[in-house]
N, CA, C and O atoms as a DFTB+ gen file, in Angstrom:
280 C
 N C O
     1  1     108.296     132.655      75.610
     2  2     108.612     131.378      75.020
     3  2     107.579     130.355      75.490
     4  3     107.099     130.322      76.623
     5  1     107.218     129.300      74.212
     6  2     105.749     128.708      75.007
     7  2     106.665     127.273      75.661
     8  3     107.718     126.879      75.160
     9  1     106.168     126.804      76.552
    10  2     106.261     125.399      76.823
    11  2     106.748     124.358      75.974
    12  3     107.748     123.720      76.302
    13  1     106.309     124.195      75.219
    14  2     106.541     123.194      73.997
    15  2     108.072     123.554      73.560
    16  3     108.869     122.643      73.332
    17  1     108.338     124.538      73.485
    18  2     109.637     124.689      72.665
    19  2     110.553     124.911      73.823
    20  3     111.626     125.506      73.731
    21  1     110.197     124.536      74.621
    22  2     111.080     124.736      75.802
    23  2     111.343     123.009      76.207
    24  3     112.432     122.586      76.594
    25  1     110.301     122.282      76.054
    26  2     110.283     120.768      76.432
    27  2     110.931     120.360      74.937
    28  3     110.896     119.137      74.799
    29  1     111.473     121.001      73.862
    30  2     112.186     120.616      73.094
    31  2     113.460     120.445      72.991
    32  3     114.054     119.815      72.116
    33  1     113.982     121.125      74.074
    34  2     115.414     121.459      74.095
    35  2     116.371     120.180      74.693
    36  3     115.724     119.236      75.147
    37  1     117.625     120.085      74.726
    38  2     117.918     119.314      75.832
    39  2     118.519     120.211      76.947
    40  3     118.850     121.396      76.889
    41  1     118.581     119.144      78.195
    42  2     119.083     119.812      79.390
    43  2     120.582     120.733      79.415
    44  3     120.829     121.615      80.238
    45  1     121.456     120.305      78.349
    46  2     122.489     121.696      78.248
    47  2     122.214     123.116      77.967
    48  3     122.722     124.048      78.590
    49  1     121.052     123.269      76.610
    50  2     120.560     124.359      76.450
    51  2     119.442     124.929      77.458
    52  3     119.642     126.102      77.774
    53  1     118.402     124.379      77.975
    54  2     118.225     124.996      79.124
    55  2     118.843     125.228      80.422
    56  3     118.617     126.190      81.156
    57  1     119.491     124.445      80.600
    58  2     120.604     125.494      81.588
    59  2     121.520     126.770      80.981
    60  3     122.150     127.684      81.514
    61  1     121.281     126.378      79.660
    62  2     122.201     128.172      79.048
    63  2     121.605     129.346      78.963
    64  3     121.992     130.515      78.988
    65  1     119.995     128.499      78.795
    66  2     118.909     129.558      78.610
    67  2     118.876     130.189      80.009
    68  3     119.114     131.395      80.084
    69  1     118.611     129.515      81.094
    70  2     118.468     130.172      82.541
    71  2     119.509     130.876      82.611
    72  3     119.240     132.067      82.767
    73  1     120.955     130.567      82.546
    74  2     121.836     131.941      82.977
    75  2     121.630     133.252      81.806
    76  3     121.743     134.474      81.909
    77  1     121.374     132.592      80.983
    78  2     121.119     133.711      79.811
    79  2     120.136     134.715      80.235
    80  3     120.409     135.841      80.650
    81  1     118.942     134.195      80.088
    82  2     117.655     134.857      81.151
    83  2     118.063     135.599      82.129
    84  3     117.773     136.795      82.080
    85  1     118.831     135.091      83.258
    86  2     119.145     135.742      84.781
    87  2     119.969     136.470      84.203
    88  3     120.289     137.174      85.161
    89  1     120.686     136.920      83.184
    90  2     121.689     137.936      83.023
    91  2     120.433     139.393      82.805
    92  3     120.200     140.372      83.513
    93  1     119.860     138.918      81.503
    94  2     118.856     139.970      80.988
    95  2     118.222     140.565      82.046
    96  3     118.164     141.794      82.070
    97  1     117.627     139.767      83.126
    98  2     116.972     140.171      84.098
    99  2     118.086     141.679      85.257
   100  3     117.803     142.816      85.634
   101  1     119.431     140.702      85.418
   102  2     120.135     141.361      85.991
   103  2     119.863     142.698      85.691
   104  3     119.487     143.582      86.460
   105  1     120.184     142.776      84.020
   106  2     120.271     144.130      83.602
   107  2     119.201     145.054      83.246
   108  3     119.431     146.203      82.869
   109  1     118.159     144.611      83.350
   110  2     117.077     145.106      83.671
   111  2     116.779     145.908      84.466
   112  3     116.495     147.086      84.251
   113  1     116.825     145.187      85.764
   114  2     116.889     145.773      87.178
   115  2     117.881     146.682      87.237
   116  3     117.528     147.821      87.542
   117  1     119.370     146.439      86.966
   118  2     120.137     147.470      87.178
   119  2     119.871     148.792      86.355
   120  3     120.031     149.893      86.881
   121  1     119.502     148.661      85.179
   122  2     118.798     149.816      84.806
   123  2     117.601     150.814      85.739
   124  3     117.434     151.904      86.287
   125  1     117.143     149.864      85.512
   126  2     115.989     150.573      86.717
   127  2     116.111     151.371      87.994
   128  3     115.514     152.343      88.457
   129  1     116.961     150.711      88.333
   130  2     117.441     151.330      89.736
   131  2     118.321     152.165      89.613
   132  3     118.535     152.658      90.721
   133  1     119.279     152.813      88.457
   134  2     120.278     153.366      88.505
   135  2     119.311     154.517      87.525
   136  3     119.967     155.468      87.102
   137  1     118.027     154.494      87.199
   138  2     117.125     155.365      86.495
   139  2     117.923     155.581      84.980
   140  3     118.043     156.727      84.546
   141  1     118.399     154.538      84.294
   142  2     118.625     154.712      82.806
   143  2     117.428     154.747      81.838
   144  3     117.731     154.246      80.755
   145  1     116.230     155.163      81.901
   146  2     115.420     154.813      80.930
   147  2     115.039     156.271      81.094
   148  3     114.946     157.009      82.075
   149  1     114.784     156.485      79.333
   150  2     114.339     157.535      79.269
   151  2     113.026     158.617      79.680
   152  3     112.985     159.789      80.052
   153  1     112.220     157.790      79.462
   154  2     111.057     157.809      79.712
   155  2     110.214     157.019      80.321
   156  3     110.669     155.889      80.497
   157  1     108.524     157.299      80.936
   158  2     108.319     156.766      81.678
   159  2     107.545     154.938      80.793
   160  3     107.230     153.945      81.448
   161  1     107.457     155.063      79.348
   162  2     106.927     154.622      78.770
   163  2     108.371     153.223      78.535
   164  3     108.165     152.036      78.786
   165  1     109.335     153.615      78.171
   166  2     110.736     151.869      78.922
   167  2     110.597     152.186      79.759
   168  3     109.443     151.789      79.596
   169  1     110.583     152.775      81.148
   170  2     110.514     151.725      82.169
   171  2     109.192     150.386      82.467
   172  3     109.292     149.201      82.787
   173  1     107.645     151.552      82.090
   174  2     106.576     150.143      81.703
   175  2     107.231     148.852      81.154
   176  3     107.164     147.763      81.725
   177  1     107.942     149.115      79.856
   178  2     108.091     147.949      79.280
   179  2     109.171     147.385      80.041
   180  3     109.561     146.272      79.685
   181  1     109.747     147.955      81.051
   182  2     110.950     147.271      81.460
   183  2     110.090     146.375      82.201
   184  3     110.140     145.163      81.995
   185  1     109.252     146.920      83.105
   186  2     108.596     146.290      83.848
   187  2     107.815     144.828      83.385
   188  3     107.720     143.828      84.097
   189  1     107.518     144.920      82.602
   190  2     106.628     143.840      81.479
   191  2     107.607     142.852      81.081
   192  3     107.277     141.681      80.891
   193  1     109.214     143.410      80.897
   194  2     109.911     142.455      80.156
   195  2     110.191     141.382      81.343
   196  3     110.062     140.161      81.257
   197  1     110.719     142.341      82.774
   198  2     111.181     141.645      83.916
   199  2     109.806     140.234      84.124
   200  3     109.904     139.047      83.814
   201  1     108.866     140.819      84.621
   202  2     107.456     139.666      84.816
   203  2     107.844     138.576      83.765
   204  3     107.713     137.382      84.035
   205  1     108.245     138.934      82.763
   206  2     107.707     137.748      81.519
   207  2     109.275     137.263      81.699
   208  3     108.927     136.607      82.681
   209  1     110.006     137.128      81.660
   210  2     111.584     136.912      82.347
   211  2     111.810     135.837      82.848
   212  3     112.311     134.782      82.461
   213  1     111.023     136.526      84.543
   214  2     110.638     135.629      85.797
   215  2     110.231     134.383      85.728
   216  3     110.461     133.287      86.241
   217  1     109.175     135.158      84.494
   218  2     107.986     133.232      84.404
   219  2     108.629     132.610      83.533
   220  3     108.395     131.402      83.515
   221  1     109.782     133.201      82.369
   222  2     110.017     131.610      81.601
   223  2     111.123     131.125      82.366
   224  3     111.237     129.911      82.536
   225  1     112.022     131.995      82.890
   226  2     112.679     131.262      84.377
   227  2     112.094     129.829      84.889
   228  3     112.601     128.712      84.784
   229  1     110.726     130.274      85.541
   230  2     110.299     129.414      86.073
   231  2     109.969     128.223      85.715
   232  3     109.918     127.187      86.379
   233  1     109.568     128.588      83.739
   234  2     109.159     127.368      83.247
   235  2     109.840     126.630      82.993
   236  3     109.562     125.432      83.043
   237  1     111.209     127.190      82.555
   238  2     112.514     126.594      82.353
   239  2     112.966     125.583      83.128
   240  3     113.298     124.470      82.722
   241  1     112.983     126.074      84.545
   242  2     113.112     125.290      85.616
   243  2     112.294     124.195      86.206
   244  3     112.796     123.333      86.927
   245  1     110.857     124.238      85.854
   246  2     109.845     123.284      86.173
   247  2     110.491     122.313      84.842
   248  3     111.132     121.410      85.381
   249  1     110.537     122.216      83.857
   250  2     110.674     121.695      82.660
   251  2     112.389     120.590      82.961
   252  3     112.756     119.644      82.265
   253  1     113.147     121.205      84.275
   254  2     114.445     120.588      84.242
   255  2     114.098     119.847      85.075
   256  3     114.807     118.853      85.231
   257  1     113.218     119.964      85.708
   258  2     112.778     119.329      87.238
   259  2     112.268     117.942      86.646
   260  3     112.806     116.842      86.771
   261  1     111.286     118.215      86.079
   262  2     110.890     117.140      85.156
   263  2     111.692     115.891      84.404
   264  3     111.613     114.668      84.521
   265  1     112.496     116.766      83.581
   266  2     113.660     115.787      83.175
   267  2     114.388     115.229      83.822
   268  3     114.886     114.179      83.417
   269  1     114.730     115.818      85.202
   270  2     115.335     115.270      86.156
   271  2     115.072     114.204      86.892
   272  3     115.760     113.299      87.364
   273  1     113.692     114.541      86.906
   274  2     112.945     113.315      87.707
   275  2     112.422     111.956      86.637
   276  3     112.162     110.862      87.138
   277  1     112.317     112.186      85.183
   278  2     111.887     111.176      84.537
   279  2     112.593     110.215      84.351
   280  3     112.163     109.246      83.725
């Protein structure tokens, strides 16, 4: 998700988006670790999805910080 459409939102929907996000992530990981993926080719992408996850997490959160502070 780029920036821009993230600084579009208001502060209710990005806080829905972050637990939303941290769920996906949850289940991600719990996949992983409990070895549900078939092959070695989803877990790569699991791996790829988690990273990209993390960071709109983050942007999400820089973006509330912001609003918070403006």
């Amino acid at each position: 998700m780029k920036i821009e459409e993230i600084r579009e939102k208001t502060v209710q929907e990005l806080n829905e988006m972050v637990v939303d996000f941290k769920k996906q992530l949850f289940d991600l990981r719990f996949k992983k670790f409990t070895n549900k993926f078939e092959n070695a080719a989803d877990l790569g992408r699991a791996n790829s999805q988690m990273k990209e996850l993390r960071k709109t997490i983050a942007r999400v959160k820089t973006v509330l910080k912001q609003k918070e502070l403006a």
